[in-house]
MARBA-3410 file (N, C-alpha, C, O; in Angstrom, 1 decimal):
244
0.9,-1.2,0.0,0.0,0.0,0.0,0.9,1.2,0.0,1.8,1.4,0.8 ~ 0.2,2.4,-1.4,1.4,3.6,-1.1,1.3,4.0,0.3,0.3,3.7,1.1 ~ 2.5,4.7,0.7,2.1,5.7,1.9,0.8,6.8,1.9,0.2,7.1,3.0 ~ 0.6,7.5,0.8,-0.5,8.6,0.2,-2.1,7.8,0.4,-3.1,8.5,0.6 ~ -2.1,6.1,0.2,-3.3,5.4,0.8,-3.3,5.1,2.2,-4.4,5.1,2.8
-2.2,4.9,2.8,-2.1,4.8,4.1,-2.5,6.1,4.9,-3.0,6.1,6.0 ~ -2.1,7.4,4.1,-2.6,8.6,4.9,-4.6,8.7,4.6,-5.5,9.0,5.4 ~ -4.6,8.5,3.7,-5.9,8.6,3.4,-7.2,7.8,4.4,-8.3,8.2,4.8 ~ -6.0,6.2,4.4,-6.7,5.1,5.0,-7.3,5.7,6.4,-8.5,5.6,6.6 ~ -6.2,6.4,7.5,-6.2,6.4,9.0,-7.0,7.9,8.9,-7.9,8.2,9.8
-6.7,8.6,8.1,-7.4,9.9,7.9,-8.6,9.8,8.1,-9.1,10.5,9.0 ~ -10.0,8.8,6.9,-10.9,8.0,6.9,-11.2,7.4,8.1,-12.3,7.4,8.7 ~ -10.5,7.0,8.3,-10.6,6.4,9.9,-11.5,6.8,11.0,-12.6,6.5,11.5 ~ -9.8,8.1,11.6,-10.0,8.9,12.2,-11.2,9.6,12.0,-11.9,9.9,13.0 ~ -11.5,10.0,10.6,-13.0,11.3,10.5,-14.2,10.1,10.9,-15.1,10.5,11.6
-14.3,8.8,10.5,-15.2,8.1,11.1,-15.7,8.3,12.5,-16.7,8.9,12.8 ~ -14.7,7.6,13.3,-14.7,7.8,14.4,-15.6,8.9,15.1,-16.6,8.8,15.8 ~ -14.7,10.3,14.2,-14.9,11.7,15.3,-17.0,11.7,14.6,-18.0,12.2,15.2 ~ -17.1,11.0,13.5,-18.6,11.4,13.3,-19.7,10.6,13.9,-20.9,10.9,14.2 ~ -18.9,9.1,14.1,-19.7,8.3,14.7,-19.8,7.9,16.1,-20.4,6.9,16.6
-18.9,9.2,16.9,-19.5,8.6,18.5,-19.3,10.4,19.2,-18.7,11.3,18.7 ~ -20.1,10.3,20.5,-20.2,11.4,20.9,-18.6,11.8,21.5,-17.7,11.1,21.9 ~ -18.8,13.0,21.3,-17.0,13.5,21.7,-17.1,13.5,23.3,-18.1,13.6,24.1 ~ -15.7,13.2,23.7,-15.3,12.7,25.2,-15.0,13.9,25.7,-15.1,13.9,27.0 ~ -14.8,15.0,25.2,-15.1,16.1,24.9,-14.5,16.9,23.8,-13.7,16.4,23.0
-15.0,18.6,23.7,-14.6,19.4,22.5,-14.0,20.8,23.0,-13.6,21.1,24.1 ~ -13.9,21.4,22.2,-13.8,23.0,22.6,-13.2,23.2,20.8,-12.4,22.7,20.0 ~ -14.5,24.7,21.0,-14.7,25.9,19.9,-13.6,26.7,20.2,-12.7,26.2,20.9 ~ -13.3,27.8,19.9,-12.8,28.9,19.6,-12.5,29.7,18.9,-12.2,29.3,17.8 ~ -12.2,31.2,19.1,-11.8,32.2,18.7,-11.2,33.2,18.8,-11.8,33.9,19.6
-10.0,33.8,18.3,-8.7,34.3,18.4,-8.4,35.4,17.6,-8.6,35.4,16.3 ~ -8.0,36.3,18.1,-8.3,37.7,17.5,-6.3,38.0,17.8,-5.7,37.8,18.9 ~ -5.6,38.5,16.5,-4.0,38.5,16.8,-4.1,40.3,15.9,-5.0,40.8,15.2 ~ -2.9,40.7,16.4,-2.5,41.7,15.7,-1.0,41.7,16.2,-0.7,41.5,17.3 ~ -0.2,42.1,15.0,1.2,41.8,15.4,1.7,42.6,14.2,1.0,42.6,13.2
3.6,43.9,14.0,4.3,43.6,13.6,5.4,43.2,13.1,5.7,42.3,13.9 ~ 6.2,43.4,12.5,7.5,42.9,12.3,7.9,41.8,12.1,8.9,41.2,12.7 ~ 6.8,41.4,10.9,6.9,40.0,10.3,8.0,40.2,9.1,8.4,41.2,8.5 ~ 8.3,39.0,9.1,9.5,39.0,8.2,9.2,38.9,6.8,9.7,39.7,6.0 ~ 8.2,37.7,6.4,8.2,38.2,5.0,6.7,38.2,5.1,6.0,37.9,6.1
5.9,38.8,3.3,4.8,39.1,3.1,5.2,40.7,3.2,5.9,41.5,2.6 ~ 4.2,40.9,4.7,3.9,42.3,4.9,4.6,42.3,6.2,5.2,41.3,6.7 ~ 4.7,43.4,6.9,5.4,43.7,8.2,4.6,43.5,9.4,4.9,42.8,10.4 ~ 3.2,44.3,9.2,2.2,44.2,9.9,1.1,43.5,9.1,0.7,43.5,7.9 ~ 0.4,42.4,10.6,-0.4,41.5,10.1,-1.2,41.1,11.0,-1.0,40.6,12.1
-2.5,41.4,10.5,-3.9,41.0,11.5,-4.4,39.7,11.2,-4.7,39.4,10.1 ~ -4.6,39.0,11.9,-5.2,37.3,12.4,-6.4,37.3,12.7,-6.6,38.0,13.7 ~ -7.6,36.5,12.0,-8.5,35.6,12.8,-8.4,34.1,12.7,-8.4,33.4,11.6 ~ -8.4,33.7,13.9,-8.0,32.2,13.8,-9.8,31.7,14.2,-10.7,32.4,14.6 ~ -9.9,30.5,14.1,-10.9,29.5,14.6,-10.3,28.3,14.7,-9.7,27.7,13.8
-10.6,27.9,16.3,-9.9,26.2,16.0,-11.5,25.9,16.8,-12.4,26.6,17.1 ~ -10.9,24.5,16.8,-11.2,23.1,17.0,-11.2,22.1,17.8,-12.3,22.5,18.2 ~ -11.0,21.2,18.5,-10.5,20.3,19.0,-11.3,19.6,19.4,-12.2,20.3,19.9 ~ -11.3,18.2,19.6,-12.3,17.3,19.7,-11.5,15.2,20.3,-10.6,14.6,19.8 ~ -12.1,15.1,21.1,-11.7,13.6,22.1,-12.9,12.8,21.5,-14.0,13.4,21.8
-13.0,11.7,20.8,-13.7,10.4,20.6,-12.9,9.7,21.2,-11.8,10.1,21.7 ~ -13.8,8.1,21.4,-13.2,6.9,21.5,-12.6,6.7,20.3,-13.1,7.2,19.2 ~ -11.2,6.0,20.3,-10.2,5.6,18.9,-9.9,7.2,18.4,-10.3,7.4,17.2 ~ -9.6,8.0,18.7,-9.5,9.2,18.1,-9.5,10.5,18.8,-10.2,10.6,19.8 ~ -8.7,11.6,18.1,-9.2,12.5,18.0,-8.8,13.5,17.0,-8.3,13.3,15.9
-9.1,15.1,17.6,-8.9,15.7,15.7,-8.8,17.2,16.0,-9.8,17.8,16.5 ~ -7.3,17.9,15.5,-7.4,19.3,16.1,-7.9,20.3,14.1,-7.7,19.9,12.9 ~ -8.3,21.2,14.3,-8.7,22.0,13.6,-8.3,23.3,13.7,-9.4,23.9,13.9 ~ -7.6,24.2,13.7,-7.9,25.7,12.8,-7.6,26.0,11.5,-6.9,25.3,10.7 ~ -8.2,27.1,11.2,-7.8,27.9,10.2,-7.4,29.4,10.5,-7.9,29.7,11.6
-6.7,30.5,9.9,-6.1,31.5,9.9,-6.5,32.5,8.6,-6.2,32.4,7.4 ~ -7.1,33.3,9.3,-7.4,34.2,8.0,-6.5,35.3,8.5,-6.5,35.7,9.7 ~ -5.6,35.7,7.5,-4.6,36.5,7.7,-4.7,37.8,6.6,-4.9,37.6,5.5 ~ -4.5,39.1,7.1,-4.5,40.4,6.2,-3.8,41.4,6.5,-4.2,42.3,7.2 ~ -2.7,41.4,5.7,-1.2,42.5,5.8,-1.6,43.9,6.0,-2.6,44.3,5.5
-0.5,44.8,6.7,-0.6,46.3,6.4,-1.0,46.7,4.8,-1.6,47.7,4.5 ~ -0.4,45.5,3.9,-0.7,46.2,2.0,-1.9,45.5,1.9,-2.0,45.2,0.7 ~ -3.0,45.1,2.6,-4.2,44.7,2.0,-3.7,43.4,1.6,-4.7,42.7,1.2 ~ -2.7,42.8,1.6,-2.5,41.4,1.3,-3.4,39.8,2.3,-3.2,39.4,3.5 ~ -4.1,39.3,1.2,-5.2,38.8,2.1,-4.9,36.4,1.9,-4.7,35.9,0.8
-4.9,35.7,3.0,-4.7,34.3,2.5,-5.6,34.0,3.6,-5.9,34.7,4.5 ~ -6.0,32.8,3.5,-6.5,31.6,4.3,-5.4,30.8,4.5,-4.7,30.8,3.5 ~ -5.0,30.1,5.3,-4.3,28.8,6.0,-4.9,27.9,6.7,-5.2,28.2,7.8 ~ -5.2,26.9,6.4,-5.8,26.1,7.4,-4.9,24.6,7.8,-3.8,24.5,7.2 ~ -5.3,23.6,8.9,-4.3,22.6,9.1,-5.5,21.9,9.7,-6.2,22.5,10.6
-5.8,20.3,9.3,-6.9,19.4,9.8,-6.1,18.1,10.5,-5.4,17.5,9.6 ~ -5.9,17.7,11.7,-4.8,16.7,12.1,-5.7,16.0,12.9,-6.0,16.3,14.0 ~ -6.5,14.3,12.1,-6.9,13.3,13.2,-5.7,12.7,13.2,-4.8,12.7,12.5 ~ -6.1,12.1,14.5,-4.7,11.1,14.8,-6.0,9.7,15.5,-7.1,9.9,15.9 ~ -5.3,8.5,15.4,-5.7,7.7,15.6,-5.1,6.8,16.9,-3.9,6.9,17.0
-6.0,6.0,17.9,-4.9,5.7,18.9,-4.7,4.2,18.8,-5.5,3.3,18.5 ~ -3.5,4.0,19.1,-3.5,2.9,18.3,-3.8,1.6,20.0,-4.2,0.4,19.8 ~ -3.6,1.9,21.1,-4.0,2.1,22.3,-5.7,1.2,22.7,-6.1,0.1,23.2 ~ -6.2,2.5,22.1,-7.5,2.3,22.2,-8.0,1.2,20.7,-8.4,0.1,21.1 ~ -7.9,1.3,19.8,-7.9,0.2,18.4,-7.5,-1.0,18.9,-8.1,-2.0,18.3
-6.4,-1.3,20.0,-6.0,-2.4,19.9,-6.2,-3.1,21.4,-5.7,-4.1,21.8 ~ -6.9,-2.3,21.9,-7.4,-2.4,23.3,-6.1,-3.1,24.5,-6.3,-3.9,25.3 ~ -4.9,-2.4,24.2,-3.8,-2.9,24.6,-3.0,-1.6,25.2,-2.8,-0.6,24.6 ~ -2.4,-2.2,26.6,-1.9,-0.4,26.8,-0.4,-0.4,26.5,0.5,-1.1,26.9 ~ -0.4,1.0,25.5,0.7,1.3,25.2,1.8,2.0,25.8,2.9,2.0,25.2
1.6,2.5,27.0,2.0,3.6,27.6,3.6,2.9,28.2,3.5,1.8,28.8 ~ 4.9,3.6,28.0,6.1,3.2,28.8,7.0,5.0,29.0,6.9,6.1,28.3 ~ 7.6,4.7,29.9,8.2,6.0,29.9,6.7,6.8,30.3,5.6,6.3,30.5 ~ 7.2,8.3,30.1,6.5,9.9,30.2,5.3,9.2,29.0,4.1,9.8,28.9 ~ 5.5,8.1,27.9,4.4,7.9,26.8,3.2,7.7,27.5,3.4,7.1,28.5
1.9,8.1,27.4,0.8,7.5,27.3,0.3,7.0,26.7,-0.4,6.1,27.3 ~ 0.0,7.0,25.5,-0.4,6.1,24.3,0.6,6.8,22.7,1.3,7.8,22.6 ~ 0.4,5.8,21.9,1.2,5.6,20.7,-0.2,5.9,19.7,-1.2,5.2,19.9 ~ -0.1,6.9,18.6,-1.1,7.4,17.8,-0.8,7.2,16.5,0.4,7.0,16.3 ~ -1.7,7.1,15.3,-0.9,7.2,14.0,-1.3,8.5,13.6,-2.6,8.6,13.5
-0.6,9.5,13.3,-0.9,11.0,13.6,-0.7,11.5,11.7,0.0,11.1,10.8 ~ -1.7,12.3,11.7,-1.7,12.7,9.6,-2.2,14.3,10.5,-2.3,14.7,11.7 ~ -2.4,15.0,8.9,-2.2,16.5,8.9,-2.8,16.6,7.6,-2.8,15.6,7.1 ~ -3.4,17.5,6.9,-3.5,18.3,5.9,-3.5,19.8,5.9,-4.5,20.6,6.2 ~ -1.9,20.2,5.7,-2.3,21.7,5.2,-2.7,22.1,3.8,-2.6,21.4,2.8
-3.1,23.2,3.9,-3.9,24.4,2.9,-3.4,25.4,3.1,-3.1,25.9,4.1 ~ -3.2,25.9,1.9,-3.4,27.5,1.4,-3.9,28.1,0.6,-3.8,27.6,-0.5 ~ -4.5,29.1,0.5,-5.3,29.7,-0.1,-5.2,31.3,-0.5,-6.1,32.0,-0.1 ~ -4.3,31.8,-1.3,-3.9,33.5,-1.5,-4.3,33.7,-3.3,-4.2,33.1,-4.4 ~ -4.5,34.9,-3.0,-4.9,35.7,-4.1,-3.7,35.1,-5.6,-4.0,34.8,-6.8
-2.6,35.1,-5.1,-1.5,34.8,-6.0,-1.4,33.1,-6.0,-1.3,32.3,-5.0 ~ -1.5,32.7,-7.1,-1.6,31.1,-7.3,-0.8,30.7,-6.7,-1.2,29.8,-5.9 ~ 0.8,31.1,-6.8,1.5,30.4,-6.3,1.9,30.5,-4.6,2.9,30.2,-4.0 ~ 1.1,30.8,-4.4,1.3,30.6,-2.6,-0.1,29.6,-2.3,-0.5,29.6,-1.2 ~ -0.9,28.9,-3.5,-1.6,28.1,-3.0,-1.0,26.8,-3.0,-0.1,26.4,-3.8
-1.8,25.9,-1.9,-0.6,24.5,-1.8,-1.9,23.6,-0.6,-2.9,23.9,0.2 ~ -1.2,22.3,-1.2,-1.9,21.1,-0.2,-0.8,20.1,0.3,-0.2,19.1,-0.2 ~ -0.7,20.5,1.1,0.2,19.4,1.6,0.0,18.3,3.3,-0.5,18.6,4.4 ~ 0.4,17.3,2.9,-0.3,15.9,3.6,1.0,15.1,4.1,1.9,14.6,3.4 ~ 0.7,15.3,5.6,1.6,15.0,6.6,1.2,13.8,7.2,0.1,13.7,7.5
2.3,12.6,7.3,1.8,11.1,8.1,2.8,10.5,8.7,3.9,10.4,8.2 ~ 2.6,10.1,9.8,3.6,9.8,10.8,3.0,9.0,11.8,2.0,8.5,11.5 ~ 3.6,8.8,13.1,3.7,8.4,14.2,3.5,9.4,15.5,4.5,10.2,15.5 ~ 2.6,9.7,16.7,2.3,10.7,17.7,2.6,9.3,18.7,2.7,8.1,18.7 ~ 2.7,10.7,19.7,3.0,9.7,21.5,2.3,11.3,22.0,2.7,12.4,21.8
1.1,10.8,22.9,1.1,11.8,23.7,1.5,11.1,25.2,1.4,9.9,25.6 ~ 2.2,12.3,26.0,3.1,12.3,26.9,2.3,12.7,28.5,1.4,13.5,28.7 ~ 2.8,12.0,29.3,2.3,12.8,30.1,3.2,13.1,31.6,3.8,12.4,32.4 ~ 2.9,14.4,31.3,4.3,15.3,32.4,3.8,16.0,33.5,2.7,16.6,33.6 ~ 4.5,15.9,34.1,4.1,16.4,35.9,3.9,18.2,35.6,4.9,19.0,35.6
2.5,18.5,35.6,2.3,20.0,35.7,1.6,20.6,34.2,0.9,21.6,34.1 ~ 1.9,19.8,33.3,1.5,20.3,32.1,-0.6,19.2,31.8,-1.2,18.1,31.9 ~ -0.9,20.6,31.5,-2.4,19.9,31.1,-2.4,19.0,29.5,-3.3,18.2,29.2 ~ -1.4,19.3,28.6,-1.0,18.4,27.7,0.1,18.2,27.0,0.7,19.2,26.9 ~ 0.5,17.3,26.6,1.6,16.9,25.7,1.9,16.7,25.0,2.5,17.5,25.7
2.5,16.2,23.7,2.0,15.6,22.5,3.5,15.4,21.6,3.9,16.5,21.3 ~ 4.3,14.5,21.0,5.1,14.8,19.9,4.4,14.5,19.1,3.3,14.1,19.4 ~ 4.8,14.5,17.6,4.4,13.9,16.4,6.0,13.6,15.6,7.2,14.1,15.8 ~ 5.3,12.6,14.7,6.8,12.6,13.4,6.5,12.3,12.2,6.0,11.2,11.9 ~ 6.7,13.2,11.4,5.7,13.1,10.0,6.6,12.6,9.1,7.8,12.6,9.3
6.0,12.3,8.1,6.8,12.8,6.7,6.0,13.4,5.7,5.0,12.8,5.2 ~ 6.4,14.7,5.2,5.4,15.4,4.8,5.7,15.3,2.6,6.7,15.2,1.9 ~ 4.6,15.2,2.3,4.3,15.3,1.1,3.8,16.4,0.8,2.6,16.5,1.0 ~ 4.8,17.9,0.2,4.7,19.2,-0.4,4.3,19.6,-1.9,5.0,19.5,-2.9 ~ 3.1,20.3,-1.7,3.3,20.3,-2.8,4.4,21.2,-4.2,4.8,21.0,-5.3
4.4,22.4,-3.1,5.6,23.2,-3.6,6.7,23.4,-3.5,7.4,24.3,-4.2 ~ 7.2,22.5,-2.6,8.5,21.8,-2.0,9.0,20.7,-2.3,8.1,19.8,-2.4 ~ 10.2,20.4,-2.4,10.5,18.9,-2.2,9.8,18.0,-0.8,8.8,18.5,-0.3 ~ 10.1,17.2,-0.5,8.8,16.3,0.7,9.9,16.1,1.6,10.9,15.8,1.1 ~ 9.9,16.3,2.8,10.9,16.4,3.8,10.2,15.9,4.8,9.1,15.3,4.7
10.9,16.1,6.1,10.3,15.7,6.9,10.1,16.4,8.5,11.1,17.2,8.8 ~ 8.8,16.3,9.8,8.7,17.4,10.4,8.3,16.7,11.9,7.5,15.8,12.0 ~ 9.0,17.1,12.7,8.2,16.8,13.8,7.7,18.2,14.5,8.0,19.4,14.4 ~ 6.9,17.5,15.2,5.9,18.7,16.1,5.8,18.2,17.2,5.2,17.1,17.4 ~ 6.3,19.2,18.1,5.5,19.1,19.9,4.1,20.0,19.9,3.9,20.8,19.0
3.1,19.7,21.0,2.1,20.5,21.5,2.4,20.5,22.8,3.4,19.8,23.2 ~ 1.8,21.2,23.5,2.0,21.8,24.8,1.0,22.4,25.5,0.4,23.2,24.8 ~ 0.5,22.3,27.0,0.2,23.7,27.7,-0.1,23.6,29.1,-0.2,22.5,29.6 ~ -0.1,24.3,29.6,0.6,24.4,31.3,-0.4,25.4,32.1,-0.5,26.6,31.9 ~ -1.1,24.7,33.1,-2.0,26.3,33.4,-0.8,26.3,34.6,0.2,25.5,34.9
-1.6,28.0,35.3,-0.9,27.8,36.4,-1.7,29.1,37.3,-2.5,29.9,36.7 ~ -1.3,29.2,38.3,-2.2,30.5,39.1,-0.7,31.4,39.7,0.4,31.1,39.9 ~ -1.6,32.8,40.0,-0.2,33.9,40.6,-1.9,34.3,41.0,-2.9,34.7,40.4 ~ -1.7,33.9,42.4,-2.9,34.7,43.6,-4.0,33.5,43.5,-3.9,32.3,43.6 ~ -5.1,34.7,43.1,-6.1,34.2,42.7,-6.8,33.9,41.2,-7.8,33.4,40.8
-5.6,34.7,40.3,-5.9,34.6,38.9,-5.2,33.3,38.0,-4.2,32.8,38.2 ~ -6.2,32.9,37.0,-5.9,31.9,36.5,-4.9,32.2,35.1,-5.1,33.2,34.5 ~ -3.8,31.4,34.8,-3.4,31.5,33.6,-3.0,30.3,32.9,-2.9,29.2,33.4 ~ -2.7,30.7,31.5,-2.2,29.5,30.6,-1.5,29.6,29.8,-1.8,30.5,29.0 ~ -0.6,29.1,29.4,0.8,29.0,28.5,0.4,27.9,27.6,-0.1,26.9,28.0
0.6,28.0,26.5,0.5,26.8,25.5,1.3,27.2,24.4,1.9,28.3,24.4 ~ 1.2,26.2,23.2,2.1,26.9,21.7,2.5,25.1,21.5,2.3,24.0,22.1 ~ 3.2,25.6,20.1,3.5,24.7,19.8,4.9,24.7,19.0,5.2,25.8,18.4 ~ 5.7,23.8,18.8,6.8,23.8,17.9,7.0,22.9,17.0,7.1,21.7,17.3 ~ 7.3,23.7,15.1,7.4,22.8,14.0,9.0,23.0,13.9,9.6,24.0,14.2
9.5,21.5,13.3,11.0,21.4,13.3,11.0,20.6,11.7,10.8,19.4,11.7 ~ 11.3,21.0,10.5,11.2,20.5,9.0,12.6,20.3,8.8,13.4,21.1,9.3 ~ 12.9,19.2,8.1,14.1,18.8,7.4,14.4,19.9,6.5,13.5,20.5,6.1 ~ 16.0,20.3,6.1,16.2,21.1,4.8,16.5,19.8,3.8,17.1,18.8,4.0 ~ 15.8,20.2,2.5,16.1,19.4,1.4,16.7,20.8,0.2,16.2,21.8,-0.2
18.6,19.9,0.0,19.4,20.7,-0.9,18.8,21.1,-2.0,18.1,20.5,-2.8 ~ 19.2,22.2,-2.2,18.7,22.7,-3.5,17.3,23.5,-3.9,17.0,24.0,-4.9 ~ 16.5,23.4,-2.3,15.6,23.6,-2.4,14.9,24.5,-1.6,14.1,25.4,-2.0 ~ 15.2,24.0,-0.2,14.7,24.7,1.0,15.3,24.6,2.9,15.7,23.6,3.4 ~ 15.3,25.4,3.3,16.2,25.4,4.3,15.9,25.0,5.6,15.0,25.8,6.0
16.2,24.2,6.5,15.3,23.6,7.4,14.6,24.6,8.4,15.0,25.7,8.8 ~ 13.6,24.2,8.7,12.5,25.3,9.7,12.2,25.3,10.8,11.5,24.4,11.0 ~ 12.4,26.0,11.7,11.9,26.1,12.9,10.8,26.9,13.2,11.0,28.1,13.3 ~ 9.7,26.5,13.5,8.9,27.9,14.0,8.1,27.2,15.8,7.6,26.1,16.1 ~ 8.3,28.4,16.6,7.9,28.1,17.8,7.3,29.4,18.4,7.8,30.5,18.6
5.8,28.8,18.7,4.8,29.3,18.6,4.0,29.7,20.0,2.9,29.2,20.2 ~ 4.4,30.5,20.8,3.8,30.2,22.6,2.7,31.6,22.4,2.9,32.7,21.9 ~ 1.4,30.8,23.2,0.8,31.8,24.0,0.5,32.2,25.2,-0.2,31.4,25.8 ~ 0.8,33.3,26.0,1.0,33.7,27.2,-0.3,34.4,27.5,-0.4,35.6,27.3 ~ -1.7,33.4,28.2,-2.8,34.5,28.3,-3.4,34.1,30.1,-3.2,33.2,30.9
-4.3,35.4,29.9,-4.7,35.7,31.3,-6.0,35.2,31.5,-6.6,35.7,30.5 ~ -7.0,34.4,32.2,-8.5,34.1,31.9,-9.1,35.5,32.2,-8.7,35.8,33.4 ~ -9.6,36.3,31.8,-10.2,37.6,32.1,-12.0,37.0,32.1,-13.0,37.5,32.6 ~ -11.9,36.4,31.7,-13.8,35.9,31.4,-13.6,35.4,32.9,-14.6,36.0,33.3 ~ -13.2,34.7,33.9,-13.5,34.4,35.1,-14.6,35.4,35.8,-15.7,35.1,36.2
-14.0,36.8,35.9,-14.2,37.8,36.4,-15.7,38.2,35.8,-16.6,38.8,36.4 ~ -15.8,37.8,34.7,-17.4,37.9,33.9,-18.5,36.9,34.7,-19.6,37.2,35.3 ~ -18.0,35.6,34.4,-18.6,34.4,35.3,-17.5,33.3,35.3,-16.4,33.2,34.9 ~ -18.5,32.5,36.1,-17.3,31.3,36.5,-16.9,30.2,35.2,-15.9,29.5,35.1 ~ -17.9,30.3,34.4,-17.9,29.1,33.2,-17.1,30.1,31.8,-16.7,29.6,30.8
-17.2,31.6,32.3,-16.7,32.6,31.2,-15.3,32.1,30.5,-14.8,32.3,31.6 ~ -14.4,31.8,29.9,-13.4,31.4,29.0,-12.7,32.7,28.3,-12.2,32.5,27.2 ~ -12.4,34.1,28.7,-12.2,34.9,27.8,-11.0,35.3,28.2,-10.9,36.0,29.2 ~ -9.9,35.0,27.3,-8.1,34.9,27.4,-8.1,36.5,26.5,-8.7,37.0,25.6 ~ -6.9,36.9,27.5,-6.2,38.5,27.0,-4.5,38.4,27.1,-4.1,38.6,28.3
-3.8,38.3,26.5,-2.6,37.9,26.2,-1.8,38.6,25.3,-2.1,39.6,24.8 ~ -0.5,37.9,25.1,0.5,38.0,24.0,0.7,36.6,23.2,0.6,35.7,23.9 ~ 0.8,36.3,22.0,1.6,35.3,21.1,2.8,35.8,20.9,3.1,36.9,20.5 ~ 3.6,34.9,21.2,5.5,35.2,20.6,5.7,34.4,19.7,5.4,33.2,19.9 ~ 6.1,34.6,19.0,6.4,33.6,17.6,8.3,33.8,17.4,8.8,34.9,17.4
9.2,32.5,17.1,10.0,32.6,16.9,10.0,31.7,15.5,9.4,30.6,15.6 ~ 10.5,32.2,14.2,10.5,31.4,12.9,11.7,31.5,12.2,11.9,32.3,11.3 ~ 12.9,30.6,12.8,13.9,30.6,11.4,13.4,30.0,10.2,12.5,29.1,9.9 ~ 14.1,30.8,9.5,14.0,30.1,8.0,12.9,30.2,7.5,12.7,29.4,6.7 ~ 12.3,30.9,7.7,10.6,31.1,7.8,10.5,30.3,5.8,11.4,30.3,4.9
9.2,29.7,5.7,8.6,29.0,4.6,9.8,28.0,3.9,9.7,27.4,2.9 ~ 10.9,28.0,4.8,12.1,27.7,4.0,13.1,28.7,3.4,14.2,28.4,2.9 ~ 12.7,29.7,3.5,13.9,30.6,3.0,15.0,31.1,3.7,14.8,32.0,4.5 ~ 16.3,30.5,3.6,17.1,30.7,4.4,17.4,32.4,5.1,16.8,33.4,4.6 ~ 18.1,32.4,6.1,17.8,33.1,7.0,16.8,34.5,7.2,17.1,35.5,7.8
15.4,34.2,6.4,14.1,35.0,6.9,13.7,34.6,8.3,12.9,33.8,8.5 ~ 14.3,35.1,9.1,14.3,34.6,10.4,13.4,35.9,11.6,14.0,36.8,12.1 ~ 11.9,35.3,11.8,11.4,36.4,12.6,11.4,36.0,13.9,11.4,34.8,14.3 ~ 11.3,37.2,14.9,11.1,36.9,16.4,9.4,38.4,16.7,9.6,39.6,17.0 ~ 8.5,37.9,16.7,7.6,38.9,17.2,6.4,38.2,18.0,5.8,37.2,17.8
6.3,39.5,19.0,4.9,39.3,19.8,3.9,39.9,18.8,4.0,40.9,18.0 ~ 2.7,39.0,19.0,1.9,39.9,18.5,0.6,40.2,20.1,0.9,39.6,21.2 ~ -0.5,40.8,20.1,-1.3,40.9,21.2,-2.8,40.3,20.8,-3.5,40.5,19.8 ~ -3.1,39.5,22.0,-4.0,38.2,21.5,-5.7,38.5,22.5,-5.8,39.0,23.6 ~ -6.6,38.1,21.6,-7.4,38.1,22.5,-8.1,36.7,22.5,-8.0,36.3,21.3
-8.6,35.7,23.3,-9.2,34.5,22.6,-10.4,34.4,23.5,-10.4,35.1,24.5 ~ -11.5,33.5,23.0,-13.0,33.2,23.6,-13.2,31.6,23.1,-12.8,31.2,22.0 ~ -13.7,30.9,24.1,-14.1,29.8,24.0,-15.5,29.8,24.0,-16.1,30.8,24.5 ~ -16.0,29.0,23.6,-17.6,28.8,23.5,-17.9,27.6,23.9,-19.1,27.3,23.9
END
């Protein structure tokens, strides 16, 4: 079986799963960014995100997309769809050794979508996940892909997830983000780092107790940004986010 049916296979899978049983739980959201001193594109850049995330049995499945619009009116969509399957739960056998908790078969599809053809792209990530579990953090996660580009040579990426609440008094806070690490392939593109933290405050407490409404900063660190060797940005941008 190619690998491109194997992604397809667990992909299918996974979206089964997430449609055929009630979620173990979910969470909506929405995310409001303004940031600049972006490196490439435009300098200044306004964000709406919407994610996702969702717990079945055998599964689960994160979602956002990014609608993004430059100081020059420069306007794209980005999105990224990641079920992962557990292999844990499928095999009703426990996987867990070390900090692992279970062993996942972890896929991805990104998207893009810009006015200029050539910044549109699909590309389809398949690999192996372990989510982890660490003393103090609310989650964990590696992944290890190998990604099939469409505008790129096909390299390869791993990804951590992350997030940590924590309290100072009586106020609640949370740290999360995430970090991508891509192979460089010669001749073509230069390996990537992008690491992604959010630093927010629960301000919706103060509204009510079930309220969810984060006021924060995003810091973004991106060598090599899209692959181009040293486009390398470091910026906050200031975040607002709401759960529903």
């Amino acid at each position: 079986m190619k690998l491109t049916q194997i992604f397809a296979t667990c992909a299918l899978a996974s979206t089964a799963a997430l449609t055929q049983a009630a979620p173990v739980w979910q969470d909506f959201s929405v995310t409001g960014l303004y940031g600049e001193n972006y490196e490439v594109v435009d300098d200044q850049q306004t964000t709406m995100t919407v994610e996702y995330a969702a717990k079945v049995k055998y599964a689960d499945v994160f979602f956002f997309a990014d609608r993004l619009r430059g100081g020059d009116d420069n306007k794209s969509t980005y999105f990224e769809l990641s079920p992962r399957l557990s292999l844990g739960e499928v095999t009703g056998q426990k996987l867990a050794f070390g900090p692992v908790k279970d062993v996942l078969v972890s896929t991805t599809w990104e998207a893009n979508s810009a006015k200029e053809s050539y910044n549109n792209f699909d590309n389809f990530l398949y690999g192996v996940g372990f989510d982890l579990d660490i003393p103090y953090f609310q989650y964990a996660s590696v992944n290890f892909y190998r990604a099939n580009n469409e505008l790129q040579k096909d390299d390869y990426q791993m990804t951590l997830t992350y997030g940590v609440p924590f309290k100072l008094g009586s106020e609640d806070f949370l740290v999360d983000g995430f970090l991508d690490w891509s192979t460089a392939e010669k001749d073509d593109h230069a390996s990537e780092l992008n690491w992604t933290t959010q630093w927010k405050w629960n301000a919706g407490k103060h509204i009510s107790p079930d309220t969810r409404l984060y006021l924060g900063i995003e810091h973004s660190v991106w060598n090599n940004k899209f692959g181009i060797p040293n486009a390398n940005e470091n910026n906050v941008s200031a975040l607002v986010k709401y759960h529903f």
